[in-house]
C-alpha positions as CSV (number, residue, x, y, z in Angstrom):
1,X,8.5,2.0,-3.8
2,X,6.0,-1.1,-2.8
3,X,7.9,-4.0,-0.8
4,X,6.4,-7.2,-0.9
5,X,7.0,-10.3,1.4
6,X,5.0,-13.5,0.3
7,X,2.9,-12.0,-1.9
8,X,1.8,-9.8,0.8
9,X,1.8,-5.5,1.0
10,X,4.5,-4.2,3.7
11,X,3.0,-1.0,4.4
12,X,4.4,-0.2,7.9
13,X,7.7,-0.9,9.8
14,X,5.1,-3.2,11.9
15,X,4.3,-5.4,8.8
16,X,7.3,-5.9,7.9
17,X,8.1,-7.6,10.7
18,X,4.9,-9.7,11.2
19,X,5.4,-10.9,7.3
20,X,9.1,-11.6,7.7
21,X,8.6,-13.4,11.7
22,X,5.3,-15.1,10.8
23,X,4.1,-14.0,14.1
24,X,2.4,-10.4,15.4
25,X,4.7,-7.9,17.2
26,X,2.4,-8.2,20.3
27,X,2.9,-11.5,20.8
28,X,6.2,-10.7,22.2
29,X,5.7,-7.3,22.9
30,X,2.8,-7.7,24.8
31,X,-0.2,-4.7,24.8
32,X,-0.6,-1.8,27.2
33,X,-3.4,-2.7,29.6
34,X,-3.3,-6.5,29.1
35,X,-4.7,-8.3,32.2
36,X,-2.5,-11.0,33.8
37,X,-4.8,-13.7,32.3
38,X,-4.4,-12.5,29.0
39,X,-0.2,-12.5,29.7
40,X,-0.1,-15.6,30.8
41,X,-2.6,-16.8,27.5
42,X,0.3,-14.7,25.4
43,X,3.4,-16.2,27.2
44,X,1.7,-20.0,26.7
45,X,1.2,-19.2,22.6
46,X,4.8,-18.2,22.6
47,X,5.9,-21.3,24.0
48,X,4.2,-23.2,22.0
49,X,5.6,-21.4,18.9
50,X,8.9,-21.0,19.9
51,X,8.9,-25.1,20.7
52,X,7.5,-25.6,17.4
53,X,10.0,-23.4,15.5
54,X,13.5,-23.5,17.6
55,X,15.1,-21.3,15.0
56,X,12.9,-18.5,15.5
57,X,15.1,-16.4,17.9
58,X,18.0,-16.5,14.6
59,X,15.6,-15.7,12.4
60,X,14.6,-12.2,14.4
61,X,18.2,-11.8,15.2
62,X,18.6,-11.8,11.2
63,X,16.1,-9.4,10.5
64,X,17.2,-7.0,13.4
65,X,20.8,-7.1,11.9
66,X,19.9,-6.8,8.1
67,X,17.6,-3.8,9.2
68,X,20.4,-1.6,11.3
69,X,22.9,-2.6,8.6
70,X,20.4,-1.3,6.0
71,X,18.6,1.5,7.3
72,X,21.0,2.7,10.4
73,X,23.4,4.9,8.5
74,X,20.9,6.9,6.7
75,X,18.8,6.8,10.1
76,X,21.4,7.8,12.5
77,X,24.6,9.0,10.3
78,X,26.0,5.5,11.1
79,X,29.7,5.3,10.1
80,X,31.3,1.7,9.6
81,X,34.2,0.7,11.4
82,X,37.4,-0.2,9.9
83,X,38.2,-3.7,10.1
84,X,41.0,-5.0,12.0
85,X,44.3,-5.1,10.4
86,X,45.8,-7.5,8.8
87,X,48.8,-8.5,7.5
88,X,49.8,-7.9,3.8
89,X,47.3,-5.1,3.7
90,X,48.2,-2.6,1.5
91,X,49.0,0.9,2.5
92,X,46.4,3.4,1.1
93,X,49.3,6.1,0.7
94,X,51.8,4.1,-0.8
95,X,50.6,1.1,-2.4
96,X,52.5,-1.0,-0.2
97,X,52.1,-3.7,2.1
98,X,51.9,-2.6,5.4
């Protein structure tokens, strides 16, 4: 199955990322080997993005949480937790409320 985002080809885990952030994985991640002059040049660009678009930390924090919750149980036999509680519930048994 092909995924598209923007009319754009997600062909790696990597992509889909970069097409869904706007931005490149190693602008955050940084690259192995990268000289402190080309850190610094890095950190400065993310500044200036992350002043330009304040909501950018929610938007990853979306994209993070819709991924686990859509690939983690097939990935890691993920099984949901019950939710707390409440009352009137019904009992699965019986039928009744708890």
């Amino acid at each position: 199955m092909r995924a598209f985002i923007g009319g754009h080809e997600v062909v790696s885990d990597t992509d889909f990322v970069e097409l869904a952030l706007g931005t490149p994985v190693e602008l955050w991640l940084g690259e192995e080997g990268e000289s402190e002059m080309e850190r610094a040049a890095r950190m400065d660009a993310a500044r200036d993005i992350l002043a330009d678009n304040p909501d950018l930390p929610d938007r990853v924090s979306r994209v993070a949480a819709e991924a686990i919750e859509a690939y983690a149980p097939e990935l890691f036999n993920v099984i949901p937790l019950p939710g707390p509680a409440g009352r009137g519930r019904q009992s699965r048994r019986n039928g009744v409320a708890a």
